[in-house]
Residue, then its C-alpha position, 0 to 999 in steps of 0.5 A: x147486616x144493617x140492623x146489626x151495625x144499628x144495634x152496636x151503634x145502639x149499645x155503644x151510645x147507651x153505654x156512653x150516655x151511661x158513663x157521662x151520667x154516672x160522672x156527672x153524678x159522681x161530680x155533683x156529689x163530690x161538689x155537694x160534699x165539698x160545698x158542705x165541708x168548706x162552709x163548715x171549715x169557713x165558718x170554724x175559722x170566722x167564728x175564730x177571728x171574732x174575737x181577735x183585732x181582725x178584719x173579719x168581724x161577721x155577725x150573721x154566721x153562718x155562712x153559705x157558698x153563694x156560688x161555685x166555679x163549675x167546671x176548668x175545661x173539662x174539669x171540676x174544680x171546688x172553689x166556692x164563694x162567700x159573702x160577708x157583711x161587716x166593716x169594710x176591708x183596709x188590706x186585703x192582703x193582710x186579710x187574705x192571709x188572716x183568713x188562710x191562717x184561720x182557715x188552717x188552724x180550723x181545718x187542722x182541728x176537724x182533721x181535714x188534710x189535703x189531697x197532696x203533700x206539702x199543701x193546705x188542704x184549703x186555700x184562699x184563692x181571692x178576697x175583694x171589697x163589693x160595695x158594702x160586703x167582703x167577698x173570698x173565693x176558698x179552694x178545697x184542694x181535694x183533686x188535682x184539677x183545683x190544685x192546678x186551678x189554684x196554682x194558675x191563678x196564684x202565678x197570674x196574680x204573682x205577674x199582675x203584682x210585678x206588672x204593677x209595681x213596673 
């Protein structure tokens, strides 16, 4: 009898080392996946804004994602990071919104759509200026945990903007 119950604990723990393998692979392929789209769309859209009176003149295009958010919980969420060198950022708000409008017109023109109605299939979650180098957070809003994700940190930068203005 003991071997018995020993053997379904066995089996029941294979199957769910199995299971957790199977996701964590799923997760890193969708990340590999993401990651790739995402650079191609960024650099579409930067090549896009060399030519115009922006602030996002590169000249070492490519780009790569220096880093990505793993995991919100227990969820993946895509929102990868880029580092860009040229002259430094005068309003970041305006070149957020420079961005996000390249970032739509290049995703639009490789087909790109979101995982929901009614969104940007990308979204720029965050630019900042460190040291001599432009930094942007993009989110692929392939899956509701980084729509959530991006939505979450859109309303607490809503509040830190009231905060600020008190």
């Amino acid at each position: 009898m003991l071997i018995i119950v020993l053997l379904v604990v066995l089996i029941l723990a294979l199957l769910y080392a199995r299971r957790v393998w199977h996701r964590r692979h799923a997760m890193n392929n969708m990340r590999q996946y993401t990651s790739r789209v995402t650079a191609q769309v960024v650099n579409a859209a930067l090549g896009q804004l060399q030519d115009g009176t922006t602030q996002w003149h590169e000249a070492h295009l490519p780009l790569t994602p220096i880093a990505h958010t793993r995991d919100w919980g227990q969820k993946a969420i895509m929102v990868y990071e880029f580092a860009a060198t040229g002259e430094s950022l005068n309003n970041t708000g305006q070149a957020k919104a420079e961005l996000q409008a390249a970032i739509d017109q290049a995703a639009h023109k490789m087909g790109i759509v979101s995982a929901a109605v009614g969104l940007s299939p990308f979204a720029v979650v965050d630019v900042w200026q460190r040291a001599q180098e432009k930094h942007f957070s993009v989110a692929f809003q392939i899956n509701q945990s980084t729509i959530e994700y991006v939505q979450d940190i859109t309303r607490a930068a809503e509040e830190d903007a009231l905060k600020e203005k008190k």
